[in-house]
C-alpha positions as semicolon CSV with decimal commas, in nm:
position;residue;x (nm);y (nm);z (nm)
1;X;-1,005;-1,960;-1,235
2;X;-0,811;-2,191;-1,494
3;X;-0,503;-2,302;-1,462
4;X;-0,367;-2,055;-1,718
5;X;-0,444;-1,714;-1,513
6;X;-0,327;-1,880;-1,212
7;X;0,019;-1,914;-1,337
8;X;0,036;-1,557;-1,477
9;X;-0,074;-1,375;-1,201
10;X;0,332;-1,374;-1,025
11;X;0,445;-1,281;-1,386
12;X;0,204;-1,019;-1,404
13;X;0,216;-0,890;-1,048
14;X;0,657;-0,869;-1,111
15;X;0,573;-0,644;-1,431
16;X;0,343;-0,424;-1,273
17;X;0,540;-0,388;-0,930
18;X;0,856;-0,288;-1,156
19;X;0,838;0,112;-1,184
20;X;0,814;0,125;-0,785
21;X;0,805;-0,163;-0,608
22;X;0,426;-0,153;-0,546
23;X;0,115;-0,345;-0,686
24;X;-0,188;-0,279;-0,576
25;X;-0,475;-0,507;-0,591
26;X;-0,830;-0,471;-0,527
27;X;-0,953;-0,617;-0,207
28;X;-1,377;-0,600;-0,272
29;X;-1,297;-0,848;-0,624
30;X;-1,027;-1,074;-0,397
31;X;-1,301;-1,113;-0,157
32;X;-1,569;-1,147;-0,318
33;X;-1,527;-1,291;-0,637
34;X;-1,222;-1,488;-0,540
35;X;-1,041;-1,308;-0,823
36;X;-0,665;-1,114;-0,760
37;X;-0,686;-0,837;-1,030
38;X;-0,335;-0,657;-1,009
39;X;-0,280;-0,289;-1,068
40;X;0,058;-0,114;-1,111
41;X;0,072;0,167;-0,811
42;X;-0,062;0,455;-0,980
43;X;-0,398;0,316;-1,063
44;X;-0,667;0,473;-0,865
45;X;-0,961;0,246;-0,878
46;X;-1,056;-0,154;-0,981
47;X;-1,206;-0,164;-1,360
48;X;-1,399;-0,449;-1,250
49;X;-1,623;-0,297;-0,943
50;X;-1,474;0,053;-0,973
51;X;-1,380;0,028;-0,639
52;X;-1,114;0,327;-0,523
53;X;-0,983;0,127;-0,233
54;X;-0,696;-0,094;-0,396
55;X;-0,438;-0,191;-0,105
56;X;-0,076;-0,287;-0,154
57;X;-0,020;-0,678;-0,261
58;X;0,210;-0,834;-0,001
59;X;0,348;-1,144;-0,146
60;X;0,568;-1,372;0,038
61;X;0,916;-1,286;-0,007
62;X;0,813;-0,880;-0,113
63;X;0,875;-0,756;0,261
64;X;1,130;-0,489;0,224
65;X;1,173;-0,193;0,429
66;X;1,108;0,143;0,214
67;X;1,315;0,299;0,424
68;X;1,529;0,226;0,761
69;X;1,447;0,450;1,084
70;X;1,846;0,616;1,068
71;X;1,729;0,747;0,735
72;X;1,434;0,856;0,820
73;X;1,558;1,054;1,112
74;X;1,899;1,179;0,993
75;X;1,728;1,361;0,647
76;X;1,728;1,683;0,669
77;X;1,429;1,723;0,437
78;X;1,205;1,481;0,630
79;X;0,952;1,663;0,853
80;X;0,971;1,729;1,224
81;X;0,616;1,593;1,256
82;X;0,744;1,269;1,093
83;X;1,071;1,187;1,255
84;X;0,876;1,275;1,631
85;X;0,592;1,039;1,477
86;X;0,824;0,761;1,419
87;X;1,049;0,778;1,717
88;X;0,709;0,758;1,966
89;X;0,608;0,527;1,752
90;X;0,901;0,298;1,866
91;X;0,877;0,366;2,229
92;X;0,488;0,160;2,180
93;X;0,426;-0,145;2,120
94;X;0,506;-0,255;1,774
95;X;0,192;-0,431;1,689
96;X;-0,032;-0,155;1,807
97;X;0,173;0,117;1,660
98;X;0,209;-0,048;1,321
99;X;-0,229;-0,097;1,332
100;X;-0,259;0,249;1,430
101;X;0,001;0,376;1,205
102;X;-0,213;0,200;0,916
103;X;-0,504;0,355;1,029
104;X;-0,374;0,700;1,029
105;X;-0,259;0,695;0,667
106;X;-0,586;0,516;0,558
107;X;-0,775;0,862;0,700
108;X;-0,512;1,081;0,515
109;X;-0,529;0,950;0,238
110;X;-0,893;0,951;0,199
111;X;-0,870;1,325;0,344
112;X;-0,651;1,396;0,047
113;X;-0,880;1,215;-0,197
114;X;-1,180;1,402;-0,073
115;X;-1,015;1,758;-0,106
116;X;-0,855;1,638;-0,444
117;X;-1,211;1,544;-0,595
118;X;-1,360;1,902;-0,468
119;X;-1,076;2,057;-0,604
C-alpha cells in the first residue's frame, strides 16, 4: 500500500460512515490481501472478491452505544421477544452473552438473506 491510500482510508471511512454511523468493510480482502476496502452500510457485497460477508469497521474512538438498555426496554414499539432477550441477556455473563448475541444475528441475517434471494 503507498503512503497515499494509507492516509485516505480515515477520510474515506468518515464519508462513508456519515448517512448512519456504519462502514462496513470486507474481512476476506483485509485478511488476505492486507487491503481495508470501505463500504458505506448499505452495500451488500466486496467489488473486489464479491464477497457478501462485509462486517462493521470498529475504529478506535467509533464505540458508541446505538441505543441504551432504558430505551430499549421502555419503547413501546420494541418487541416483547427483544426487551426479554436483552434483559436475560444481562443477568449472563457479558462476554459470553455479547459472543452469543453476535452469533445469533450472524444466523438471522443470513436466514433473511437466504429467503430474500429465493424470493
Amino acid at each position: 500500500m503507498n503512503q497515499k491510500s494509507q492516509t485516505n482510508v480515515p477520510e474515506r471511512s468518515n464519508t462513508l460512515s456519515s448517512s448512519n454511523g456504519i462502514t462496513l468493510h470486507c474481512p476476506e480482502c483485509l485478511r488476505d490481501r492486507g487491503e481495508l476496502i470501505c463500504y458505506a452500510s448499505r452495500q451488500k457485497y466486496c467489488v473486489i472478491c464479491q464477497c457478501e460477508t462485509l462486517e462493521p469497521l470498529e475504529l478506535v474512538g467509533d464505540a458508541e452505544p446505538v441505543l441504551e438498555v432504558e430505551q430499549v426496554v421502555g419503547d413501546p414499539a420494541a418487541s416483547f421477544w427483544l426487551k426479554n432477550a436483552l434483559c436475560e441477556a444481562l443477568n449472563r455473563d457479558p462476554v459470553d452473552a455479547a459472543n452469543e448475541a453476535e452469533v445469533l444475528a450472524r444466523i438471522l441475517d443470513q436466514r433473511c438473506r437466504k429467503l430474500l434471494r429465493a424470493a
